[in-house]
The first five atom37 places (N, CA, C, CB, O) and aatype in JSON, in Angstrom:
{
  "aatype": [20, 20, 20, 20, 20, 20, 20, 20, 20, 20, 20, 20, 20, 20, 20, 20, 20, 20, 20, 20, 20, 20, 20, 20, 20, 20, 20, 20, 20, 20, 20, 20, 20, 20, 20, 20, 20, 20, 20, 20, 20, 20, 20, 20, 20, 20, 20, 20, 20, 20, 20, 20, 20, 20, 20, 20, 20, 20, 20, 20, 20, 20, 20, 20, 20, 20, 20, 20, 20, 20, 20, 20, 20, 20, 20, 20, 20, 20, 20, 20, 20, 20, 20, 20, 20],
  "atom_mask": [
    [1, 1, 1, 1, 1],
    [1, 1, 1, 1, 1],
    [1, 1, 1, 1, 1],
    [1, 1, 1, 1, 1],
    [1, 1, 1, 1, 1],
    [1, 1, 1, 1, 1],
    [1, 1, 1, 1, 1],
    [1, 1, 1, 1, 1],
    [1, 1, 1, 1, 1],
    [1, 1, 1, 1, 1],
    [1, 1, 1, 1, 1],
    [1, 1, 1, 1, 1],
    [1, 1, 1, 1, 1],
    [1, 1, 1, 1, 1],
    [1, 1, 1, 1, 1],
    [1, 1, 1, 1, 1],
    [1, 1, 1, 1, 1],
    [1, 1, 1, 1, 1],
    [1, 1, 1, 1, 1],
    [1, 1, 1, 1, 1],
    [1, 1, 1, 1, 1],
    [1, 1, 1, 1, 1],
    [1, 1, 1, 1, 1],
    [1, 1, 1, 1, 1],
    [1, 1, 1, 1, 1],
    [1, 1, 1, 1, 1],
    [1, 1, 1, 1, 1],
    [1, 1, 1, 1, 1],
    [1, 1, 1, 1, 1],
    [1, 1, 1, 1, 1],
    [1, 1, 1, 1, 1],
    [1, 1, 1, 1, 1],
    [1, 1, 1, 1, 1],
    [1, 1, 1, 1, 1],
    [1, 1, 1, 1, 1],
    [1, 1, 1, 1, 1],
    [1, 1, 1, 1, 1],
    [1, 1, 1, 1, 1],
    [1, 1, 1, 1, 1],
    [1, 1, 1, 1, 1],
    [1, 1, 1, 1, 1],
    [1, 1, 1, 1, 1],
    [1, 1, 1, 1, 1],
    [1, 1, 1, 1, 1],
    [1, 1, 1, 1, 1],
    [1, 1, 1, 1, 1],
    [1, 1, 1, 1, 1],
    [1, 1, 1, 1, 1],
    [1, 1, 1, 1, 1],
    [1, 1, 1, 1, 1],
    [1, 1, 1, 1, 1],
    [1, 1, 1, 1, 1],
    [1, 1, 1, 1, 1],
    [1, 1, 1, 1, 1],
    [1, 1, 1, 1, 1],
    [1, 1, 1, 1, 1],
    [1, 1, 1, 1, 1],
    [1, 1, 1, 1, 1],
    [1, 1, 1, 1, 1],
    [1, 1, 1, 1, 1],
    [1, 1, 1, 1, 1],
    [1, 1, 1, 1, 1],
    [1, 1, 1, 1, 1],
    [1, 1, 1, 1, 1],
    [1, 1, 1, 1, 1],
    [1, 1, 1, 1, 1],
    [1, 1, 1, 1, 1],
    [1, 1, 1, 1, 1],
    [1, 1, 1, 1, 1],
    [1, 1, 1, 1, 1],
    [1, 1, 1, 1, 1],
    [1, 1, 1, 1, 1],
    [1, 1, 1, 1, 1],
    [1, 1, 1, 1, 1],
    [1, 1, 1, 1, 1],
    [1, 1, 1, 1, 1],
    [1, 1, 1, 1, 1],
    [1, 1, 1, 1, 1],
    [1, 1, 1, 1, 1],
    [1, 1, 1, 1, 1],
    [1, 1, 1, 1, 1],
    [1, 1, 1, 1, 1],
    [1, 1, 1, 1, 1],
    [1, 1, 1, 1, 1],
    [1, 1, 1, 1, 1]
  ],
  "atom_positions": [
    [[86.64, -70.68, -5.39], [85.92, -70.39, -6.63], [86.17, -68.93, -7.01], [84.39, -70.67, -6.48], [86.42, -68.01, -6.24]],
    [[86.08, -68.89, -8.17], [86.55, -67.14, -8.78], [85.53, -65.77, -8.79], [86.89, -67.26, -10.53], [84.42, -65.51, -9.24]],
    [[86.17, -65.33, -8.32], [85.05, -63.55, -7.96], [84.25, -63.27, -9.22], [86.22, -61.71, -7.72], [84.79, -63.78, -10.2]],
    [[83.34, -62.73, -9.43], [82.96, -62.57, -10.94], [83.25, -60.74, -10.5], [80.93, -63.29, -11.6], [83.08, -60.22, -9.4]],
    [[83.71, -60.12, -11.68], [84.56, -59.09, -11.58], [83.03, -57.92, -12.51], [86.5, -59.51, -12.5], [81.96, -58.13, -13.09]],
    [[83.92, -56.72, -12.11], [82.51, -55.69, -12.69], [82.45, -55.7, -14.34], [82.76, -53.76, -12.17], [81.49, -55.24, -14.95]],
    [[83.62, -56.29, -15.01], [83.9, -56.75, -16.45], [83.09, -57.52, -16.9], [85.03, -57.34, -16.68], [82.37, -57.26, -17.86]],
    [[83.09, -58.8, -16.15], [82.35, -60.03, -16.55], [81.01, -59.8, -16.18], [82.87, -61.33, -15.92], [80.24, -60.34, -16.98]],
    [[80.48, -59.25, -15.34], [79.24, -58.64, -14.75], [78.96, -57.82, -16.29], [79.52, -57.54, -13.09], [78.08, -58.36, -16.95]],
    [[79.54, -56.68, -16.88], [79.25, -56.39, -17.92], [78.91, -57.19, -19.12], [79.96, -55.8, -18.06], [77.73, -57.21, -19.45]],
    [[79.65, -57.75, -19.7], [79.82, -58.8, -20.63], [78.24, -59.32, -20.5], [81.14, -59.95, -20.2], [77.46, -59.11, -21.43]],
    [[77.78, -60.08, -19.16], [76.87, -61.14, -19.19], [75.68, -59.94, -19.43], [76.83, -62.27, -17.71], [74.8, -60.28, -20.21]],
    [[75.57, -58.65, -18.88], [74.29, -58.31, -19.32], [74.26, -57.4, -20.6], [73.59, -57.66, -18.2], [73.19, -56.87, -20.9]],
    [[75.27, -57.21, -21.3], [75.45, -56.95, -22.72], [75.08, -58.33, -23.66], [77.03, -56.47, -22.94], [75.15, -58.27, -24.88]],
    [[74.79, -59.25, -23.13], [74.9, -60.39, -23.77], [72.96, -60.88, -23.5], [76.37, -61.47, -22.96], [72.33, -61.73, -24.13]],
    [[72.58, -60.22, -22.65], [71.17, -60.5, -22.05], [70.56, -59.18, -22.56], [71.07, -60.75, -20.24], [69.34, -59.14, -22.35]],
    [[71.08, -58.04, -23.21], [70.23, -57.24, -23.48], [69.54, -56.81, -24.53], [70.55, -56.62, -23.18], [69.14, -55.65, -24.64]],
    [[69.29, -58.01, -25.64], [68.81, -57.98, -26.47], [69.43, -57.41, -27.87], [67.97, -57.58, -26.01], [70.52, -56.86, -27.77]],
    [[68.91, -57.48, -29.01], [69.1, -57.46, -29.68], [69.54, -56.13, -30.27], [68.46, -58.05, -29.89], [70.72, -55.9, -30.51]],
    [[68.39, -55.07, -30.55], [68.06, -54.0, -30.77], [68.55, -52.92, -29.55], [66.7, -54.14, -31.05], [68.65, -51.71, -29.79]],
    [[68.76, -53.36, -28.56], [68.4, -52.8, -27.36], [70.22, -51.93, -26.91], [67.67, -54.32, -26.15], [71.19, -52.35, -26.26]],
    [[70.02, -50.93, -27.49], [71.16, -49.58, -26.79], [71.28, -49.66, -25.62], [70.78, -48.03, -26.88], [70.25, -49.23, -25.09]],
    [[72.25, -50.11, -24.65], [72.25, -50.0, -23.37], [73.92, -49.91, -23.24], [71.39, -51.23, -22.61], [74.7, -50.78, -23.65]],
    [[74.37, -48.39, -22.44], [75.6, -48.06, -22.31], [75.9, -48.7, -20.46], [75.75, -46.24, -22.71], [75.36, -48.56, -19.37]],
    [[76.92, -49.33, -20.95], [77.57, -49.73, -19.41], [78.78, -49.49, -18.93], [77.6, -50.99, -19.17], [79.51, -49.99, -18.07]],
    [[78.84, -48.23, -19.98], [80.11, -47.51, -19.58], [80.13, -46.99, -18.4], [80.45, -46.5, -20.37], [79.14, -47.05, -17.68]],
    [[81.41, -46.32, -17.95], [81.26, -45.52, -16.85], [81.33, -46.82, -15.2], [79.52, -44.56, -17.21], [81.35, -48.02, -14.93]],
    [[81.33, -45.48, -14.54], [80.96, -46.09, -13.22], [79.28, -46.32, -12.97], [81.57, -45.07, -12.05], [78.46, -45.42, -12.79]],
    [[79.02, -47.78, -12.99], [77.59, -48.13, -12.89], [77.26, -49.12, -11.93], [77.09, -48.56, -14.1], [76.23, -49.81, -11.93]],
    [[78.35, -49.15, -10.95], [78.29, -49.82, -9.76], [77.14, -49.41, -9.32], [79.33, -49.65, -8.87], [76.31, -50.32, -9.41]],
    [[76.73, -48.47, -8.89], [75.15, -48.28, -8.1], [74.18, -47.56, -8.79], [75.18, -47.48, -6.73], [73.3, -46.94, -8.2]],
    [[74.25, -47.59, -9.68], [72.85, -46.95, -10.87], [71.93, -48.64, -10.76], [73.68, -46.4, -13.32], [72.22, -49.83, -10.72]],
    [[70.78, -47.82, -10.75], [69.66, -49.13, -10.73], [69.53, -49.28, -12.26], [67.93, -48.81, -9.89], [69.64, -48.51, -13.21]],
    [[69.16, -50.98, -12.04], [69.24, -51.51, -13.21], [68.35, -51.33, -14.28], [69.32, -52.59, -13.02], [68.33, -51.86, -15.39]],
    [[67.24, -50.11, -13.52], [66.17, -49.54, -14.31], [66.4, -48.63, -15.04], [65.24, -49.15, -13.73], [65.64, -48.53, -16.0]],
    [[67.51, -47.58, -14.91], [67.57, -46.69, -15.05], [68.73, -47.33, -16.47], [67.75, -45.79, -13.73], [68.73, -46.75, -17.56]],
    [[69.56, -48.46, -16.22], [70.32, -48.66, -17.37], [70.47, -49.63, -18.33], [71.21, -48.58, -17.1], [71.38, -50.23, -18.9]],
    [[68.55, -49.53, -18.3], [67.35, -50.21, -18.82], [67.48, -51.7, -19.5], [66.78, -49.28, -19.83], [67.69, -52.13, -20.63]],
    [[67.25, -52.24, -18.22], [66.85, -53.6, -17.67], [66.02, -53.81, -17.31], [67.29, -54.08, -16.94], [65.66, -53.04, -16.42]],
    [[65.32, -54.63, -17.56], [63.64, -55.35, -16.99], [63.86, -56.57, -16.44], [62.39, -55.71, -18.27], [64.81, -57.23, -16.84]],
    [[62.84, -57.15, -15.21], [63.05, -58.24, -14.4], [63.49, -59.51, -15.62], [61.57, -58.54, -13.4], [64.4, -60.32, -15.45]],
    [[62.69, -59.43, -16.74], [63.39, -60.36, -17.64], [64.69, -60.91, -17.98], [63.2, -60.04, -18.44], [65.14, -62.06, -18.06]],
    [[65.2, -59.63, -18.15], [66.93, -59.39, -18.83], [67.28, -59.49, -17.72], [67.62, -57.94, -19.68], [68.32, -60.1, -17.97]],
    [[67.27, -59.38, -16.33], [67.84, -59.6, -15.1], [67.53, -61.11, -15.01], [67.27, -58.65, -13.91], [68.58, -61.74, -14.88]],
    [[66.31, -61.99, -15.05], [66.33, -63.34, -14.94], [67.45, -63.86, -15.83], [65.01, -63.9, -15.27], [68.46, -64.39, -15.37]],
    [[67.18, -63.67, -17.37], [68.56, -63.95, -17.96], [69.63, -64.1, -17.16], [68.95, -63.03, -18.78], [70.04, -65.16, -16.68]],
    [[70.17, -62.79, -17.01], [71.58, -63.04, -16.77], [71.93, -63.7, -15.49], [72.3, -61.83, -16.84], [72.99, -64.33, -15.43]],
    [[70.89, -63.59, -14.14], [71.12, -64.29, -13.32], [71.17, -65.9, -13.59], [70.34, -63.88, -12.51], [71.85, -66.61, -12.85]],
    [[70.39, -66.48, -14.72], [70.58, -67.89, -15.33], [71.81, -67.7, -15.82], [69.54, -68.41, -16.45], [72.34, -68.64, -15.22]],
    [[72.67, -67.24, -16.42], [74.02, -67.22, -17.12], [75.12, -66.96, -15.99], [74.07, -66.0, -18.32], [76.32, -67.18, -16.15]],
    [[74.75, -66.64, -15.26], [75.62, -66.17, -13.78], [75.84, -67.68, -13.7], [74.67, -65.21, -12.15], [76.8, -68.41, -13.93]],
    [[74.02, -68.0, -13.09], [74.18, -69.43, -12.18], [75.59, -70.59, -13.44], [71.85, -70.49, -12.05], [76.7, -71.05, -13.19]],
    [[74.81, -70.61, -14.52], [75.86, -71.82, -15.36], [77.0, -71.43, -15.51], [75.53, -72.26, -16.8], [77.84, -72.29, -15.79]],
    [[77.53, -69.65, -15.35], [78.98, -69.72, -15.69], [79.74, -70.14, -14.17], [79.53, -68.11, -16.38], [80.88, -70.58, -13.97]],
    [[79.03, -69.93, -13.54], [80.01, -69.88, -12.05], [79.48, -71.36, -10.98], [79.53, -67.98, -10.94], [79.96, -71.82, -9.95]],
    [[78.21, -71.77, -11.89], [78.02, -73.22, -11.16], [77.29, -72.92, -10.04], [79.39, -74.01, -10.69], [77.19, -73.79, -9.17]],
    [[76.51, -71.38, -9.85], [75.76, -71.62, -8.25], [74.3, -71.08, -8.31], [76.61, -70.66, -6.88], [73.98, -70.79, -9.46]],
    [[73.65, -70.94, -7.69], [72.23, -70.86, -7.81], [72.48, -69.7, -6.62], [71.15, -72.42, -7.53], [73.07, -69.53, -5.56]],
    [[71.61, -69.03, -7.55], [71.35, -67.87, -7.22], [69.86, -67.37, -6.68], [71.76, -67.29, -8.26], [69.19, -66.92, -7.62]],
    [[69.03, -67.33, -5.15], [68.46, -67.19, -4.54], [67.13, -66.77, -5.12], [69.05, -66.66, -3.85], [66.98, -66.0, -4.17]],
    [[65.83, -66.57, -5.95], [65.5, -65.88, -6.45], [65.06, -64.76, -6.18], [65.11, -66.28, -6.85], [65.06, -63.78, -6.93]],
    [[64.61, -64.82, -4.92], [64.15, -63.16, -3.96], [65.32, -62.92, -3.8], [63.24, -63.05, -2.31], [65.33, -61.69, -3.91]],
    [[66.85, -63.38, -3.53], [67.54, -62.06, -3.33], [68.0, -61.36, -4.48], [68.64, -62.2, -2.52], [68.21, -60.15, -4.5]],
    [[68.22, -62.43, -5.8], [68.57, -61.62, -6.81], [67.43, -60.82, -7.56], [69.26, -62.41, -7.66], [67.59, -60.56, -8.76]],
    [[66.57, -60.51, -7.05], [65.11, -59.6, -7.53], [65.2, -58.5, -6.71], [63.49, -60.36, -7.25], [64.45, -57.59, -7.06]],
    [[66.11, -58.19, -5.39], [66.43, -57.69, -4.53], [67.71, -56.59, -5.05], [66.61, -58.74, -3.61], [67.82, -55.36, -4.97]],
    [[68.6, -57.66, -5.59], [69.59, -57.03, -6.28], [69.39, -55.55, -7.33], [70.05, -58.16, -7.03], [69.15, -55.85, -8.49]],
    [[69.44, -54.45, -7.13], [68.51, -53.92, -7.92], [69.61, -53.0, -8.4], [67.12, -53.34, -7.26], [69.0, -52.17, -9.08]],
    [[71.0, -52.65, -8.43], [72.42, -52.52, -8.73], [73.63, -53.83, -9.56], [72.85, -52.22, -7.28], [73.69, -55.06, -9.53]],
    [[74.22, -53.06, -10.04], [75.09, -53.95, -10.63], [76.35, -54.05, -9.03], [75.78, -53.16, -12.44], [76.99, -55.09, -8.95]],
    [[76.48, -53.39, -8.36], [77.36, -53.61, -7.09], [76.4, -54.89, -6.25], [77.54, -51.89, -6.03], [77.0, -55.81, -5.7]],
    [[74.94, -54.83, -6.23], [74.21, -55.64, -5.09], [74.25, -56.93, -5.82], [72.59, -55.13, -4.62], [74.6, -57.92, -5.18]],
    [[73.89, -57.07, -7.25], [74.16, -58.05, -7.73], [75.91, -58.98, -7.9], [73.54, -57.64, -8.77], [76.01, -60.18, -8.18]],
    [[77.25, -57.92, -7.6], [78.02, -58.83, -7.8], [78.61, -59.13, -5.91], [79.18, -58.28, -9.12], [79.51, -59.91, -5.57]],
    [[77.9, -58.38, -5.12], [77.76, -58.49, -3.96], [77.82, -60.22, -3.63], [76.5, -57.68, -3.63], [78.6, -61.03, -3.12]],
    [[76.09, -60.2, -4.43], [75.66, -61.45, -4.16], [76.34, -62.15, -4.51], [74.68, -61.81, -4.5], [76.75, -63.04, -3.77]],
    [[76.8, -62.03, -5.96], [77.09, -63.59, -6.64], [78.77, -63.79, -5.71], [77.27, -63.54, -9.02], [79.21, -64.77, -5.11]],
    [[79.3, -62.6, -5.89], [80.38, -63.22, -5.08], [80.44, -63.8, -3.69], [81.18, -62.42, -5.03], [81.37, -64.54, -3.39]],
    [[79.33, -63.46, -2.71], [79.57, -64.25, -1.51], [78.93, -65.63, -1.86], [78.92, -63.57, -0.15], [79.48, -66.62, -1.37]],
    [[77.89, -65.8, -2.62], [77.74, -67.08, -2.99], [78.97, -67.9, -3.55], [76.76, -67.06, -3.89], [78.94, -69.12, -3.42]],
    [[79.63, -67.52, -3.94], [80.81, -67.96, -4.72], [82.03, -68.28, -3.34], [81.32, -66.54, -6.01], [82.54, -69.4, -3.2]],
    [[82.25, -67.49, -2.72], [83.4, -67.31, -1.81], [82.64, -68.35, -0.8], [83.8, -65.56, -1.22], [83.41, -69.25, -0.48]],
    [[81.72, -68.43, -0.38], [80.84, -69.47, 0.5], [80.45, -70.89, 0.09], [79.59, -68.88, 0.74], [79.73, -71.59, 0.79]],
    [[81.03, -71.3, -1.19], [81.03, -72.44, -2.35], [82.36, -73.2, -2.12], [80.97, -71.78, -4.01], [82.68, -74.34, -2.47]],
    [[82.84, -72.55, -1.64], [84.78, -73.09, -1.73], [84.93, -73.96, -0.78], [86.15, -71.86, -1.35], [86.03, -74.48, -0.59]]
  ]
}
């Protein structure tokens, strides 16, 4: 099954972050918390639902509440993914 990459990781929470809502994901943002590059447990449920349907896997809910990085989050989804095959 396919890695979800720090691109597509972008994409999905540009796509979960609302409407109105300025949020730069430029840069290196591998380990900036997802608070700081203002995300709320909401917009994180989102995209972890858009994770699960693009890649087909279910995603833990305490660990992805755990996930509190865009690196811990593609951590996860990728060993879920690589452990799917």
């Amino acid at each position: 099954m396919a890695q979800m990459t720090l691109e597509e990781l972008r994409d999905t929470l540009v796509a979960c972050a609302g409407e109105g809502d300025a949020v730069d994901l430029s840069g290196d943002i591998l380990d900036v918390p997802f608070e700081e590059l203002g995300y709320d447990s909401l917009a994180l449920m989102e995209s972890a639902a858009r994770i699960e349907r693009a890649y087909g896997i279910s995603l833990p809910e305490e660990a992805t509440s755990e996930a509190d990085t865009p690196r811990a989050l593609l951590d996860l989804v990728n060993g879920i993914t690589a452990s799917a095959v």
